[in-house]
N, C-alpha and C positions, 0 to 999 in steps of 0.2 A: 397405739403409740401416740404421746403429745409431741408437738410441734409444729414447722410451719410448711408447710407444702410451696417448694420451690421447683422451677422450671427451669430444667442447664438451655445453654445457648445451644439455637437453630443447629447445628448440624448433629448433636446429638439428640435433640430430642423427646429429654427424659424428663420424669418425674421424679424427687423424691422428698423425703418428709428431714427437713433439720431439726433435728431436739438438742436439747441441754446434756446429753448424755457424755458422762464421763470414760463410758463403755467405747473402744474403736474395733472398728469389724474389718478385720484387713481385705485389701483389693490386691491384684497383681496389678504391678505399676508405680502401686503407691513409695514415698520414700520416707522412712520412716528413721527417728533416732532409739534405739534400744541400750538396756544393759545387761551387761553379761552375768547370764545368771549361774552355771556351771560347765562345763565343760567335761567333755568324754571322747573317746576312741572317734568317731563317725564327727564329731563337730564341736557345737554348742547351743544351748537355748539360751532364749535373749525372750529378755520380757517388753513387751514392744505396745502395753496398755490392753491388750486385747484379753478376750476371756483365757485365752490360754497363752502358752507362751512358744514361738516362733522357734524351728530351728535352721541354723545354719551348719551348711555344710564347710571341712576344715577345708576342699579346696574351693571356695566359693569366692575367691580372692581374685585379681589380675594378676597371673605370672605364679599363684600358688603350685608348687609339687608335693609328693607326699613326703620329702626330705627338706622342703622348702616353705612352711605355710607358718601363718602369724601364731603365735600365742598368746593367745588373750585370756587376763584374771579375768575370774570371777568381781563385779563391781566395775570394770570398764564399760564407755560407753562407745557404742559405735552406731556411724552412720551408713544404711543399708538402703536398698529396694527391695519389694518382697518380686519375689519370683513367679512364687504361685500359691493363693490361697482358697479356701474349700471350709465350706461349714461342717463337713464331718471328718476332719482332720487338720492339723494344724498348720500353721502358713509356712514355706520355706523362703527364707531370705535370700540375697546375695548382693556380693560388693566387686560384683563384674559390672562396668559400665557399657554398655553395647559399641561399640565402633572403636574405644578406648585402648590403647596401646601400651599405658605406663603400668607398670607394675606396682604391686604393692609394697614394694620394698626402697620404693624413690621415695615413696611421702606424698608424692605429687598427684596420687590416685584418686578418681573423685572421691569415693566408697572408702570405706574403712576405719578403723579404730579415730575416734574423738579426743585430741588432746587437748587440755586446758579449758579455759570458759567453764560458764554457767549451763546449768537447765532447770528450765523452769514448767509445770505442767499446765496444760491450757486443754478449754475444752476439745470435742472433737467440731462443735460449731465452729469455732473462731480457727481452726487449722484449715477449715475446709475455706473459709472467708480469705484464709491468707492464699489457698492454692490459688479459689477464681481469680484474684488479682494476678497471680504470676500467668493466670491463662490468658487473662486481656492481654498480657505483654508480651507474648509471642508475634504479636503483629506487628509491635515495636521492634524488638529484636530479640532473637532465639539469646544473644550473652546475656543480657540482663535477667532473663528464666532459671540460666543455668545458675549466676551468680544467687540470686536471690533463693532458688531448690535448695543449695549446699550450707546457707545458711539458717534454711527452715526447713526440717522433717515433719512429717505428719505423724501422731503415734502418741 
């Protein structure tokens, strides 16, 4: 694999290699913007840049029930977190925020359907340039992360 061998900050550790690659390999955690790519009984796939395409559960929602959950077209986009992702099967999504109270049906939810606005595709380089920035800024302050997450996905 080309590219440049980068070192995450002291408490993680890590090694790993940044390339030019238009390819994304999802992480659990990560927060990604997808679109809807069909829909069925059990949820929907969302193609999220990855080699395959991501599914979401229909109650993967805040406050979803199964008389109560969003409908989303086909060609919508929405903004998620993956849940849980694995190289021998595909990533599952979700637009449950952890501690998060509001429902999906306020609007006011972090997660959920994308209304209005642009998107634009960028590499998997420059997504990952934009998270370290929002990670230095955690020392600054956890709003300014959250503000800045919601208006950048990785994916």
């Amino acid at each position: 694999m080309a590219g440049t061998l980068v070192a995450a900050p002291p408490p993680r550790q890590r090694l790993h290699v940044a390339s030019r690659t238009r390819r994304y390999t999802p992480a659990a955690g990560d927060v990604v913007i997808g679109t809807i790519l069909d829909r069925n009984a059990d949820g929907y796939r969302v193609t999220i840049g990855a080699a395959e395409a991501a599914r979401l559960p229909g109650l993967a929602f805040a406050g979803a029930t199964k008389r109560n959950k969003p409908a989303l077209a086909p060609g919508a986009l929405l903004f998620g977190r993956v849940a849980a992702a694995s190289r021998a099967a595909e990533a599952e999504l979700t637009c449950v925020e952890v501690g998060e109270s509001v429902s999906w049906l306020s609007g006011e939810a972090t997660y959920g359907e994308l209304v209005g606005g642009n998107v634009a595709p960028y590499t998997v380089l420059i997504c990952n340039a934009i998270a370290r920035v929002a990670d230095m800024e955690v020392a600054a302050g956890v709003a300014a992360v959250r503000k800045l997450m919601a208006q950048v996905g990785r994916g």
